[in-house]
PDB file of N, CA, C and O in Angstrom:
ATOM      1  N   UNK A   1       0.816  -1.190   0.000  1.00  0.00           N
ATOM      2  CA  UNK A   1       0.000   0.000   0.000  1.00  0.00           C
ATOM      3  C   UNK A   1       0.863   1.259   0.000  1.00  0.00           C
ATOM      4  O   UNK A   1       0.578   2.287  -0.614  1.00  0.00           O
ATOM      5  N   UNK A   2       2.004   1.060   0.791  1.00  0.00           N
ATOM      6  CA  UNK A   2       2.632   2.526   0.764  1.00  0.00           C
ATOM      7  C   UNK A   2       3.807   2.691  -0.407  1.00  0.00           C
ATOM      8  O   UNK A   2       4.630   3.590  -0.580  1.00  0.00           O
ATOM      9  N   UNK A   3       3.580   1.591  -1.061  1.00  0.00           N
ATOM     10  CA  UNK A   3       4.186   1.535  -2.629  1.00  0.00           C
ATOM     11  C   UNK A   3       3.335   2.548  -3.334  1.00  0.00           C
ATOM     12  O   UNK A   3       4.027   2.874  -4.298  1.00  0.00           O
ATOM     13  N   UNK A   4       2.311   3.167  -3.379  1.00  0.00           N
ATOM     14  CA  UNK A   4       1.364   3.634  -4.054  1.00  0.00           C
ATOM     15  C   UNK A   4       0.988   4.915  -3.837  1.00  0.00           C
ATOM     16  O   UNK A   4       0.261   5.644  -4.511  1.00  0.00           O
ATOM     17  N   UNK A   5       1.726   5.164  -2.535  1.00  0.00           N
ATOM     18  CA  UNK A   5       1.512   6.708  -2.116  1.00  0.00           C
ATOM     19  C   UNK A   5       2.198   7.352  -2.862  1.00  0.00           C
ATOM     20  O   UNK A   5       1.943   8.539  -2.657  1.00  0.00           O
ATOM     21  N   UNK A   6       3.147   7.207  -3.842  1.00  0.00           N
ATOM     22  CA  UNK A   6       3.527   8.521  -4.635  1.00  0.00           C
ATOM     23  C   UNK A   6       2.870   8.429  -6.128  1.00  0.00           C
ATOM     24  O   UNK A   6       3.115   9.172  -7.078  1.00  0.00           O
ATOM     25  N   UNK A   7       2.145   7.537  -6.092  1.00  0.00           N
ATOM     26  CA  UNK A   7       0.756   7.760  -7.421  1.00  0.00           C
ATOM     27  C   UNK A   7       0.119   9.136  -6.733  1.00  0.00           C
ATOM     28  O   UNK A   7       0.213  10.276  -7.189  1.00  0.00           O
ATOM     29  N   UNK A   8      -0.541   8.731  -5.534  1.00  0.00           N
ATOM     30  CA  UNK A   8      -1.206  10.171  -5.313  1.00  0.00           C
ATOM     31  C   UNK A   8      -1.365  11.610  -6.160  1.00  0.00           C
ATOM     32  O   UNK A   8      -2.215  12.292  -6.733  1.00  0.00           O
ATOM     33  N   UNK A   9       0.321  11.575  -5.769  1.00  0.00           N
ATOM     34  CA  UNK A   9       0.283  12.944  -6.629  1.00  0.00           C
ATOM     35  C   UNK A   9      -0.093  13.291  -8.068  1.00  0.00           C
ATOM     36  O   UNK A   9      -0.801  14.165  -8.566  1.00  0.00           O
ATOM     37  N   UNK A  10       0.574  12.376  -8.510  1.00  0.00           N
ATOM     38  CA  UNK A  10       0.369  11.697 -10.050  1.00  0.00           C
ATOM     39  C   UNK A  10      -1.435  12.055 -10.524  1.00  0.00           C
ATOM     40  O   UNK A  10      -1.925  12.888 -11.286  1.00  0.00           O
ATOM     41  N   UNK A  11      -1.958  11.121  -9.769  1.00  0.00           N
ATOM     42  CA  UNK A  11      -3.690  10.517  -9.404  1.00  0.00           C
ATOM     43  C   UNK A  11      -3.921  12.550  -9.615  1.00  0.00           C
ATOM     44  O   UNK A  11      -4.259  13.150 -10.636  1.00  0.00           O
ATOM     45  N   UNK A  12      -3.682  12.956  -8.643  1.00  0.00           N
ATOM     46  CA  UNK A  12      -4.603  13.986  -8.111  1.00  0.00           C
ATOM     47  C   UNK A  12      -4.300  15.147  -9.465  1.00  0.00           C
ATOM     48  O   UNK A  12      -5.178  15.890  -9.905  1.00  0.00           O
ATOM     49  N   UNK A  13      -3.010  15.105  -9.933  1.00  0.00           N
ATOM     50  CA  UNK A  13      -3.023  15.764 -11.242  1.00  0.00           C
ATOM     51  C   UNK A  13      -4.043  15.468 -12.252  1.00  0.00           C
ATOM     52  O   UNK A  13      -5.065  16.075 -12.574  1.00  0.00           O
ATOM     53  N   UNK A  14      -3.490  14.347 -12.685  1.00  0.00           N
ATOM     54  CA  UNK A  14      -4.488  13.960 -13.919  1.00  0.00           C
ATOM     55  C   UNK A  14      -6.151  14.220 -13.231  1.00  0.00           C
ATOM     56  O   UNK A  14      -6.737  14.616 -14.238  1.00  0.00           O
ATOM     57  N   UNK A  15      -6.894  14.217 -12.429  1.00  0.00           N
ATOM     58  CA  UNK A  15      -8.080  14.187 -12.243  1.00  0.00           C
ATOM     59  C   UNK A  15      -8.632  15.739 -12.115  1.00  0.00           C
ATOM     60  O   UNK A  15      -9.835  15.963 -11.980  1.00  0.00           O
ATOM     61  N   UNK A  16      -7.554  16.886 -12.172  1.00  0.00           N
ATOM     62  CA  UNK A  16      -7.275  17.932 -12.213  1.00  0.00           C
ATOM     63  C   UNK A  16      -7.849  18.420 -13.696  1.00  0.00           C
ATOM     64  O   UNK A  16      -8.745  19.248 -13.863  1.00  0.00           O
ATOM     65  N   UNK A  17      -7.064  17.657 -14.808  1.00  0.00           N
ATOM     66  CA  UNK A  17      -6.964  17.622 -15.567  1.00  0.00           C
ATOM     67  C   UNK A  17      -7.805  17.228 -16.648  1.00  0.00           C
ATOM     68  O   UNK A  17      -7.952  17.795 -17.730  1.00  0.00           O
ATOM     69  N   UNK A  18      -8.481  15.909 -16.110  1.00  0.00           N
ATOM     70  CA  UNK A  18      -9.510  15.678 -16.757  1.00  0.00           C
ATOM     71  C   UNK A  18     -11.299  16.668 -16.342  1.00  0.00           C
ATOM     72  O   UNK A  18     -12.419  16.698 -16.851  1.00  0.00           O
ATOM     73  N   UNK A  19     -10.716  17.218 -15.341  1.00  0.00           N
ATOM     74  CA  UNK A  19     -12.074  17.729 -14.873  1.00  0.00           C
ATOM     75  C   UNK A  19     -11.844  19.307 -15.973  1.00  0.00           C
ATOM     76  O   UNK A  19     -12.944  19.603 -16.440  1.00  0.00           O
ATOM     77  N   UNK A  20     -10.979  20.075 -16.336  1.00  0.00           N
ATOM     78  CA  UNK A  20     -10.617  20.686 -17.232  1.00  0.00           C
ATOM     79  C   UNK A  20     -11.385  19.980 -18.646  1.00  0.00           C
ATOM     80  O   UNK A  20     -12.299  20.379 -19.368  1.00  0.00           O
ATOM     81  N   UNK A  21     -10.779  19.094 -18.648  1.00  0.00           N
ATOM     82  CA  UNK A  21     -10.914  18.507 -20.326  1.00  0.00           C
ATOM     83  C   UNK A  21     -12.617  18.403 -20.335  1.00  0.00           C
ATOM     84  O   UNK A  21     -13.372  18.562 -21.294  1.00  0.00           O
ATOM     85  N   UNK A  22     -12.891  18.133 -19.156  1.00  0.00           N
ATOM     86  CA  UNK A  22     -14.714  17.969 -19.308  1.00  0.00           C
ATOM     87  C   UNK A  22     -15.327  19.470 -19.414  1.00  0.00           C
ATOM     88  O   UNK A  22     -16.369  19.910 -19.899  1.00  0.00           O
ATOM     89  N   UNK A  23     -14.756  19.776 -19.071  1.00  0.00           N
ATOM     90  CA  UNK A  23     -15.078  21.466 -19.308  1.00  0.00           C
ATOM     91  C   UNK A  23     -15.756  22.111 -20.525  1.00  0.00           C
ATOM     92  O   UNK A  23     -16.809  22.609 -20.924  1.00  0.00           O
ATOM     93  N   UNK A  24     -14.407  21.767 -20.892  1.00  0.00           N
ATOM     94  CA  UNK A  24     -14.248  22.361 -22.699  1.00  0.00           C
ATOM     95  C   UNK A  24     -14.763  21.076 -23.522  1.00  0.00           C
ATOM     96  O   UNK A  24     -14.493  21.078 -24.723  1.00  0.00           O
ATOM     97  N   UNK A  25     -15.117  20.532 -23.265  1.00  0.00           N
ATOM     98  CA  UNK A  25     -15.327  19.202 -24.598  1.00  0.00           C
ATOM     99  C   UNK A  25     -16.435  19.758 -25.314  1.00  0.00           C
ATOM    100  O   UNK A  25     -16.580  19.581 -26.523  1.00  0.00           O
ATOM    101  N   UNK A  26     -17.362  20.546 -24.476  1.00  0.00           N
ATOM    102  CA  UNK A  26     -18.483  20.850 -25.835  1.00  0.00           C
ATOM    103  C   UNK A  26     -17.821  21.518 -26.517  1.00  0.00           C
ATOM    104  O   UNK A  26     -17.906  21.173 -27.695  1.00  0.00           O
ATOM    105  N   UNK A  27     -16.722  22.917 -26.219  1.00  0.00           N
ATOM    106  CA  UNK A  27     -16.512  23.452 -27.041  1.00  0.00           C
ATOM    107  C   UNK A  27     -15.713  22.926 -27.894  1.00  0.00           C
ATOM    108  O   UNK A  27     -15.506  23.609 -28.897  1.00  0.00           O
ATOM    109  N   UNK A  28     -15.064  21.684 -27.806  1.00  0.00           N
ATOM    110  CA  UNK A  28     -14.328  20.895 -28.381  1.00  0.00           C
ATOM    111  C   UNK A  28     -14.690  20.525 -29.617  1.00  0.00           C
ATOM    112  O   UNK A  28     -14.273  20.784 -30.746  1.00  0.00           O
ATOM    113  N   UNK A  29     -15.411  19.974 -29.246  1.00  0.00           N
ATOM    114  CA  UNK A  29     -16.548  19.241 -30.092  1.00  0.00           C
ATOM    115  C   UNK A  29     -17.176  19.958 -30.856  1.00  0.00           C
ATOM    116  O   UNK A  29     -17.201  19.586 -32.029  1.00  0.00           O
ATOM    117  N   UNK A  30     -17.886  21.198 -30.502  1.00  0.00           N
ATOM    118  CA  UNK A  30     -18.395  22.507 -31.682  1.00  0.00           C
ATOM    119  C   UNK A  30     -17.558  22.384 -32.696  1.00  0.00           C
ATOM    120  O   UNK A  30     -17.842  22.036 -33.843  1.00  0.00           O
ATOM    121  N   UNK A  31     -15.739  22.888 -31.944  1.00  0.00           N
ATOM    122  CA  UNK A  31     -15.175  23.223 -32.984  1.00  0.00           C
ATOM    123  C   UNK A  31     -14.644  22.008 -33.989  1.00  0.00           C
ATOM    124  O   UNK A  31     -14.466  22.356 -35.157  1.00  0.00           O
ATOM    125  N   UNK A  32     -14.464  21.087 -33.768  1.00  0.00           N
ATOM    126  CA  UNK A  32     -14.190  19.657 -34.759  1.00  0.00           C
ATOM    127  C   UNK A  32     -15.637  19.639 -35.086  1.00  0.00           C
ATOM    128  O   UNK A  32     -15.746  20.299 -36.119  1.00  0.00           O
ATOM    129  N   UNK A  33     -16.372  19.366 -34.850  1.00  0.00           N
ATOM    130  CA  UNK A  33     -17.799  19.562 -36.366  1.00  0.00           C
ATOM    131  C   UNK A  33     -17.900  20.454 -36.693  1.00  0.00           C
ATOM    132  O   UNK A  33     -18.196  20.342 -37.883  1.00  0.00           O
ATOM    133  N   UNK A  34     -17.837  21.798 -36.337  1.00  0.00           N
ATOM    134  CA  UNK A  34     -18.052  22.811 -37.762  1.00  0.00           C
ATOM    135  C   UNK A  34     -16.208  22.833 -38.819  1.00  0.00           C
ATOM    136  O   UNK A  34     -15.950  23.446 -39.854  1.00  0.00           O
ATOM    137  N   UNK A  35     -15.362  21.975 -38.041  1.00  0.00           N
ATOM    138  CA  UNK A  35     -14.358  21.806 -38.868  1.00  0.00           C
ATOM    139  C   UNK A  35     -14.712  20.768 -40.065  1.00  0.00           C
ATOM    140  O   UNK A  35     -14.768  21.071 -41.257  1.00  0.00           O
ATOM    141  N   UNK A  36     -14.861  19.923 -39.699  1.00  0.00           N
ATOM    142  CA  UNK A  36     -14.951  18.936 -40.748  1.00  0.00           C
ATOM    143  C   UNK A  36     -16.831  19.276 -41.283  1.00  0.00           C
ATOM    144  O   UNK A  36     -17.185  18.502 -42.172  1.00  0.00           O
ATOM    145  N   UNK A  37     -17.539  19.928 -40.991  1.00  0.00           N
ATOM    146  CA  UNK A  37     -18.538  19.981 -41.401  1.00  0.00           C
ATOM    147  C   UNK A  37     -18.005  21.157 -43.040  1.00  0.00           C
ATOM    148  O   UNK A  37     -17.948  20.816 -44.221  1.00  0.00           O
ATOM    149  N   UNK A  38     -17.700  22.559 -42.389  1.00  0.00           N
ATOM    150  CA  UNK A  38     -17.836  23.578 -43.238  1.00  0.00           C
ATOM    151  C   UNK A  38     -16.421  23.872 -44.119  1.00  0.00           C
ATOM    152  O   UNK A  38     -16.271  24.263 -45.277  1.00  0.00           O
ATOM    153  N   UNK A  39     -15.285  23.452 -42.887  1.00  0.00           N
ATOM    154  CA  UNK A  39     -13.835  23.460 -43.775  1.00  0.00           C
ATOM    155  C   UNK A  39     -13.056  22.301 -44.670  1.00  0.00           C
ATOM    156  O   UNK A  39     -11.967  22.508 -45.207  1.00  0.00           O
ATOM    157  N   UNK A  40     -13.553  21.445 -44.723  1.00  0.00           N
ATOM    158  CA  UNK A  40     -12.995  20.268 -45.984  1.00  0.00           C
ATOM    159  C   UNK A  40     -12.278  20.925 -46.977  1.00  0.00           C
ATOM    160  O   UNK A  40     -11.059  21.018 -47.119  1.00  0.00           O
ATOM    161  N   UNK A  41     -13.638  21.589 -47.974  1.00  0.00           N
ATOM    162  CA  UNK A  41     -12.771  22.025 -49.160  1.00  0.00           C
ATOM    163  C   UNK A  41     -12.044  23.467 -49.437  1.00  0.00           C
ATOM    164  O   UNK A  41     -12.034  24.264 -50.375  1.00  0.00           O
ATOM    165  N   UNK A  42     -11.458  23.396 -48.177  1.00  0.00           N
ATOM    166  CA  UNK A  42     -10.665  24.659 -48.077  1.00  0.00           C
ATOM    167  C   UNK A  42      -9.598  24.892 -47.476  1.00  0.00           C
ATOM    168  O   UNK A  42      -9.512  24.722 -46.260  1.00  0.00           O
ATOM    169  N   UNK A  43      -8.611  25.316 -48.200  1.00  0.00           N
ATOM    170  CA  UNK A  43      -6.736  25.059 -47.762  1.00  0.00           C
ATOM    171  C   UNK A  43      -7.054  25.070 -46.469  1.00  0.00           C
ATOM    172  O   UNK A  43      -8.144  25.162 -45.905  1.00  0.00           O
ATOM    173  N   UNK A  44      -5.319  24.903 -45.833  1.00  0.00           N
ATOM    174  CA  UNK A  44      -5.191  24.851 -44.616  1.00  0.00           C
ATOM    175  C   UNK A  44      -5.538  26.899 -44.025  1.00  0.00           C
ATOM    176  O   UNK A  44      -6.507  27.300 -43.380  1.00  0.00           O
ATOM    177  N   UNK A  45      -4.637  27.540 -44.434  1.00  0.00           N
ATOM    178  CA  UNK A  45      -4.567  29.198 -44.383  1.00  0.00           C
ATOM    179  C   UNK A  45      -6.056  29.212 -44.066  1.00  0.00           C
ATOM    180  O   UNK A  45      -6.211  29.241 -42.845  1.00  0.00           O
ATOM    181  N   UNK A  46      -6.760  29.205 -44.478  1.00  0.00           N
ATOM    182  CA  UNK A  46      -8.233  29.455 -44.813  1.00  0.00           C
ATOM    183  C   UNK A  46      -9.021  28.906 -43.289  1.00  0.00           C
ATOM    184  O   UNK A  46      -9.664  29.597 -42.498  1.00  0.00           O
ATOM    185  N   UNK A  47      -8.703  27.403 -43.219  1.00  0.00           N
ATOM    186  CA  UNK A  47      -9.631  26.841 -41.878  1.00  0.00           C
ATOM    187  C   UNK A  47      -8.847  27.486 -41.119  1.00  0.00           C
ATOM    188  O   UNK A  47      -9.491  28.123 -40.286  1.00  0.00           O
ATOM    189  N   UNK A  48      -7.494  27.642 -41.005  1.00  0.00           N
ATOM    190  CA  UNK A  48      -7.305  28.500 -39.561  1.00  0.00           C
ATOM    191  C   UNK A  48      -7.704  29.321 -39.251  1.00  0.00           C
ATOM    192  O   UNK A  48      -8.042  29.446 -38.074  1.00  0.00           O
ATOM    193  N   UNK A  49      -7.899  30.527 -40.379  1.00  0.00           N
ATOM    194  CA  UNK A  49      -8.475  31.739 -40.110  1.00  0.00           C
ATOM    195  C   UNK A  49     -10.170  31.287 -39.997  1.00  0.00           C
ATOM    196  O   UNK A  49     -10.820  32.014 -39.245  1.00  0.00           O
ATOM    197  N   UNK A  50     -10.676  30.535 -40.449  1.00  0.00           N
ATOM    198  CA  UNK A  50     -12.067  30.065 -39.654  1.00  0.00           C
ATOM    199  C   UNK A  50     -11.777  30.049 -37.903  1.00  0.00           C
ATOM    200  O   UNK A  50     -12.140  30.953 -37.151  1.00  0.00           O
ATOM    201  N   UNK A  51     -11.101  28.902 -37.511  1.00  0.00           N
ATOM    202  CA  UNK A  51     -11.301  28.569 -36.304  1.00  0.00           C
ATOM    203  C   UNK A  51     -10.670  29.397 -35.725  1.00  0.00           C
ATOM    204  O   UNK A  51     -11.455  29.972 -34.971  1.00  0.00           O
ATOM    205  N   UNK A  52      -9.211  30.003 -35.588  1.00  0.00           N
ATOM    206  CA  UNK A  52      -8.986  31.268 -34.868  1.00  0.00           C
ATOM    207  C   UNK A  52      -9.690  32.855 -34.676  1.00  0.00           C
ATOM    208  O   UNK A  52      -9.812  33.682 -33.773  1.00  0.00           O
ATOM    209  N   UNK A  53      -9.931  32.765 -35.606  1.00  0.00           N
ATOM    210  CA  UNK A  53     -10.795  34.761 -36.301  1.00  0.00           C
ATOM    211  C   UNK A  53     -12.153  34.644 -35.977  1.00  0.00           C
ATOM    212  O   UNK A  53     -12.721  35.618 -35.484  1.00  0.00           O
ATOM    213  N   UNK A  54     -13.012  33.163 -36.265  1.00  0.00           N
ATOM    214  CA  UNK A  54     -14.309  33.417 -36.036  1.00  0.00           C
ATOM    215  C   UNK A  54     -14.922  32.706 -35.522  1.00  0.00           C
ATOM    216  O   UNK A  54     -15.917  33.162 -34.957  1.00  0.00           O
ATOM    217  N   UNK A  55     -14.686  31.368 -35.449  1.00  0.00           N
ATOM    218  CA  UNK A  55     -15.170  30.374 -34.004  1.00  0.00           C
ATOM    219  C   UNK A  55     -14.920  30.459 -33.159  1.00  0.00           C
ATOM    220  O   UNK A  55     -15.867  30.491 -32.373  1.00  0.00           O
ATOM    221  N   UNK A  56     -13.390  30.579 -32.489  1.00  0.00           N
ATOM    222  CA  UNK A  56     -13.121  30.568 -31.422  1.00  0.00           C
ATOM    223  C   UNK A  56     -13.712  32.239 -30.796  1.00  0.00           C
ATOM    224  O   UNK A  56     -14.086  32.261 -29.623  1.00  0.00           O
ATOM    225  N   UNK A  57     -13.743  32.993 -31.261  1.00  0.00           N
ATOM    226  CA  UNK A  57     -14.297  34.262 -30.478  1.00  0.00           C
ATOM    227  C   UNK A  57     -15.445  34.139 -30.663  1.00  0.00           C
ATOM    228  O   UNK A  57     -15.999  34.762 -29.758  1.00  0.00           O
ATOM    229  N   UNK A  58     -16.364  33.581 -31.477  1.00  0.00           N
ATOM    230  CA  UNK A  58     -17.995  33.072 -31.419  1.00  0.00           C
ATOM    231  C   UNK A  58     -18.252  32.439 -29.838  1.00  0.00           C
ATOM    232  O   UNK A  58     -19.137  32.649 -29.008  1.00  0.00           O
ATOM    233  N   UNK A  59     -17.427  31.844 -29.840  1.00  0.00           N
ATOM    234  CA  UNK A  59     -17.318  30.564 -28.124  1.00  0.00           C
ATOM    235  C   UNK A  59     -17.036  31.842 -27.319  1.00  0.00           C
ATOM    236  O   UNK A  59     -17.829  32.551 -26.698  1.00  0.00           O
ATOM    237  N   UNK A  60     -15.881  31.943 -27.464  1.00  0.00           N
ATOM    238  CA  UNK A  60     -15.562  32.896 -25.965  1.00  0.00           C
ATOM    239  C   UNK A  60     -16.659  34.180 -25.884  1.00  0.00           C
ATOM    240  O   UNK A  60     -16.490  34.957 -24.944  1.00  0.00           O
ATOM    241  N   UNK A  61     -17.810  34.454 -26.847  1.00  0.00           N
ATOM    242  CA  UNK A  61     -18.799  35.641 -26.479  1.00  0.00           C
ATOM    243  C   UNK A  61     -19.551  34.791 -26.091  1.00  0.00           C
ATOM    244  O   UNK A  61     -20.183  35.265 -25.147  1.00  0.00           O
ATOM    245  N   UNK A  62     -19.873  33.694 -26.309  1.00  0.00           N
ATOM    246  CA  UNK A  62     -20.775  33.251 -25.846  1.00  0.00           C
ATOM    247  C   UNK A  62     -20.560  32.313 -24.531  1.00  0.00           C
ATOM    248  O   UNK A  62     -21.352  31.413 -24.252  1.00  0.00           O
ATOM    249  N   UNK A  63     -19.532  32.583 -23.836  1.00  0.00           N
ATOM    250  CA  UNK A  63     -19.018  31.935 -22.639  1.00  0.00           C
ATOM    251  C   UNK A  63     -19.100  30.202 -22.851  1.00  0.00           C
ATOM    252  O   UNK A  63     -19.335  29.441 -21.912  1.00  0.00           O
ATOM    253  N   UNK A  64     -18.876  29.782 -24.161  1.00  0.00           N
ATOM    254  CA  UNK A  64     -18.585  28.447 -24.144  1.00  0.00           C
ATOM    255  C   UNK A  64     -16.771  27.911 -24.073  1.00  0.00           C
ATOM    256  O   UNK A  64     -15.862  28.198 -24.852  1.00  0.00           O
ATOM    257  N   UNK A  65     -16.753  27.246 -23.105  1.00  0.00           N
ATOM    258  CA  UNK A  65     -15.098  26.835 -22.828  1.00  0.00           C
ATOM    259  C   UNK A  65     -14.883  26.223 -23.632  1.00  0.00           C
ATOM    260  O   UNK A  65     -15.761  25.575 -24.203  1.00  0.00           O
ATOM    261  N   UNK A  66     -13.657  26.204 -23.964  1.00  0.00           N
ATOM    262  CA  UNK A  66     -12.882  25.266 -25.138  1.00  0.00           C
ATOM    263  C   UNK A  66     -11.604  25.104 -24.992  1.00  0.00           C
ATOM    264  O   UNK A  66     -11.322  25.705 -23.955  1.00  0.00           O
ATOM    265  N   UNK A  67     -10.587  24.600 -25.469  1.00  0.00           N
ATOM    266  CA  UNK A  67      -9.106  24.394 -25.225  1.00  0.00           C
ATOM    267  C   UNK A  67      -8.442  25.402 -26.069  1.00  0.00           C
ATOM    268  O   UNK A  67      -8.150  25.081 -27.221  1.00  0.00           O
ATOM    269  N   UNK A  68      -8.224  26.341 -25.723  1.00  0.00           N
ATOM    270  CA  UNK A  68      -7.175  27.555 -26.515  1.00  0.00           C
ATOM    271  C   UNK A  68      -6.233  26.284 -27.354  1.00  0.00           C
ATOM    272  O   UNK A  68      -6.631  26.183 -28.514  1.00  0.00           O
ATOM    273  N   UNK A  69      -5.407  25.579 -27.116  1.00  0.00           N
ATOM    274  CA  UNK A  69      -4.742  24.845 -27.881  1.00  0.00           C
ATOM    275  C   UNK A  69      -4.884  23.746 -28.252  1.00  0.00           C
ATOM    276  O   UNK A  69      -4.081  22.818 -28.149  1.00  0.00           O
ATOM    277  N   UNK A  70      -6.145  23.744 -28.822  1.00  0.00           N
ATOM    278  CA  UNK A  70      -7.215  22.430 -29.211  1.00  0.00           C
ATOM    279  C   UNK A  70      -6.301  21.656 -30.568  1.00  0.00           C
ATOM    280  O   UNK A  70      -6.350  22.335 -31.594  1.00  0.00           O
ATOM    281  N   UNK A  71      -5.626  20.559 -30.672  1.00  0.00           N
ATOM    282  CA  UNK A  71      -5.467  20.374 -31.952  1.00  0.00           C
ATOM    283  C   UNK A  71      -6.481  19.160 -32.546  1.00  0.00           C
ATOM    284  O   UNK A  71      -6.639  17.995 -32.183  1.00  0.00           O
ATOM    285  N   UNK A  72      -6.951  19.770 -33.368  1.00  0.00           N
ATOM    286  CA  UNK A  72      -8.053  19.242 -34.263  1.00  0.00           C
ATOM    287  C   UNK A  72      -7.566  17.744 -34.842  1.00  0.00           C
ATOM    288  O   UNK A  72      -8.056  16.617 -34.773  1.00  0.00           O
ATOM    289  N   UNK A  73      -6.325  18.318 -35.463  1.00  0.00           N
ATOM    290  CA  UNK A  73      -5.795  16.771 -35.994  1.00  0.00           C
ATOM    291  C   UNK A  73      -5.744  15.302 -35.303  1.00  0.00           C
ATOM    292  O   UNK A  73      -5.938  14.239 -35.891  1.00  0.00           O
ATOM    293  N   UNK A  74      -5.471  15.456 -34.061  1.00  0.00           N
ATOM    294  CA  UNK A  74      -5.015  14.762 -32.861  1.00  0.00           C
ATOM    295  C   UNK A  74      -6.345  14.083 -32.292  1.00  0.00           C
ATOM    296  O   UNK A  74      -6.477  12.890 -32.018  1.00  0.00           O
ATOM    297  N   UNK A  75      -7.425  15.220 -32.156  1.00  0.00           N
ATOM    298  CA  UNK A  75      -8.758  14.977 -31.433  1.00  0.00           C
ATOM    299  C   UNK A  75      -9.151  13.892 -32.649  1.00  0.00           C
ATOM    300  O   UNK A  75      -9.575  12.800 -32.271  1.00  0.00           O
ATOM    301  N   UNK A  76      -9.046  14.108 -33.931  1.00  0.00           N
ATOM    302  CA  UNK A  76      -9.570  13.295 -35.411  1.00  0.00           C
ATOM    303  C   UNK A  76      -9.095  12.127 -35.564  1.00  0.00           C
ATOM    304  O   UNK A  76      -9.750  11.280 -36.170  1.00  0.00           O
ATOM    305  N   UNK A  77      -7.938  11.870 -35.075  1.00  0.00           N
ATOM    306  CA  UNK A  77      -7.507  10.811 -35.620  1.00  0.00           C
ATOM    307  C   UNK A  77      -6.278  10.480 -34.968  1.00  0.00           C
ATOM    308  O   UNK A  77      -5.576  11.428 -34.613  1.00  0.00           O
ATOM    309  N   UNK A  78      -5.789   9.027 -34.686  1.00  0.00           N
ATOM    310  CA  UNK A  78      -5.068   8.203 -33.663  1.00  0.00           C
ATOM    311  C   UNK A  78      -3.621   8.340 -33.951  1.00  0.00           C
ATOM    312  O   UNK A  78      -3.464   8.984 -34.988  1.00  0.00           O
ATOM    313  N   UNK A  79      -2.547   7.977 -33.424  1.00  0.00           N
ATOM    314  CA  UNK A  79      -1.479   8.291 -33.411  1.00  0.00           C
ATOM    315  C   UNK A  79      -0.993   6.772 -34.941  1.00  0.00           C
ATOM    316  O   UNK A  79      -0.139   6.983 -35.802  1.00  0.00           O
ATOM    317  N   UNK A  80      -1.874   5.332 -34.830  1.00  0.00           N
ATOM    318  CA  UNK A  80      -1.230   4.579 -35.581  1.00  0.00           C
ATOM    319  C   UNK A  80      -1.809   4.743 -37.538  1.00  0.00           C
ATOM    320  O   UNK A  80      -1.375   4.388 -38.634  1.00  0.00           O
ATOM    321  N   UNK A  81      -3.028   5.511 -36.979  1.00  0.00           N
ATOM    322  CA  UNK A  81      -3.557   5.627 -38.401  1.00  0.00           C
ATOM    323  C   UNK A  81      -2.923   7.013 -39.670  1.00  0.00           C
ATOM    324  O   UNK A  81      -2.957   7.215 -40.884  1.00  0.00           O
ATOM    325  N   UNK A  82      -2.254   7.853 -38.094  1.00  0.00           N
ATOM    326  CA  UNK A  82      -1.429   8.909 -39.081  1.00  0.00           C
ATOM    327  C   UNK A  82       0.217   8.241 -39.427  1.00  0.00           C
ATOM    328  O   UNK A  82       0.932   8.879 -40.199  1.00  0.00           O
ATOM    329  N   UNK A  83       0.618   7.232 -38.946  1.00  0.00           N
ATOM    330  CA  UNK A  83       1.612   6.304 -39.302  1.00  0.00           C
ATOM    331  C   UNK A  83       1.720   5.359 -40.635  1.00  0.00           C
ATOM    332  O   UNK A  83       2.655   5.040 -41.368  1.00  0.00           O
ATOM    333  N   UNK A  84       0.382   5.076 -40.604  1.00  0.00           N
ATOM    334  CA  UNK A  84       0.326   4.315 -41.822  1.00  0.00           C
ATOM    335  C   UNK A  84       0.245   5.144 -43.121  1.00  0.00           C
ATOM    336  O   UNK A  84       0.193   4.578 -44.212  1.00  0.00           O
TER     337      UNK A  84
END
């Protein structure tokens, strides 16, 4: 048992952390569907200036949380499928 007392700290971070991540997931989530909903056929230059210039300040007027450093790519898709 006292093998385990220095998880604690460990433990009490991450749950820190995830209570954060629950936070923002709607806004998460807004912003990956109106990504792949409205930006597909449009360069990269272009969706950024979507999601930086006019979604993300759409959210923050409207007091919806989100992850300032949300990466879209990452949330989309797994670490072995961008390998292959």
């Amino acid at each position: 048992m006292s093998g385990l007392a220095g998880e604690k700290v460990r433990w009490t971070e991450q749950s820190q952390k995830f209570k954060a991540q629950i936070l923002e997931l709607v806004g998460n989530v807004l912003l990956a569907t109106g990504f792949l909903s409205y930006c597909g056929p449009f360069n990269q230059e272009f969706r950024n200036y979507m999601l930086k210039e006019t979604w993300e300040p759409e959210l923050s007027e409207r007091k919806i949380p989100f992850a300032g450093d949300l990466n879209l790519i990452a949330m989309l898709i797994d670490a072995p499928t961008i390998g292959k």
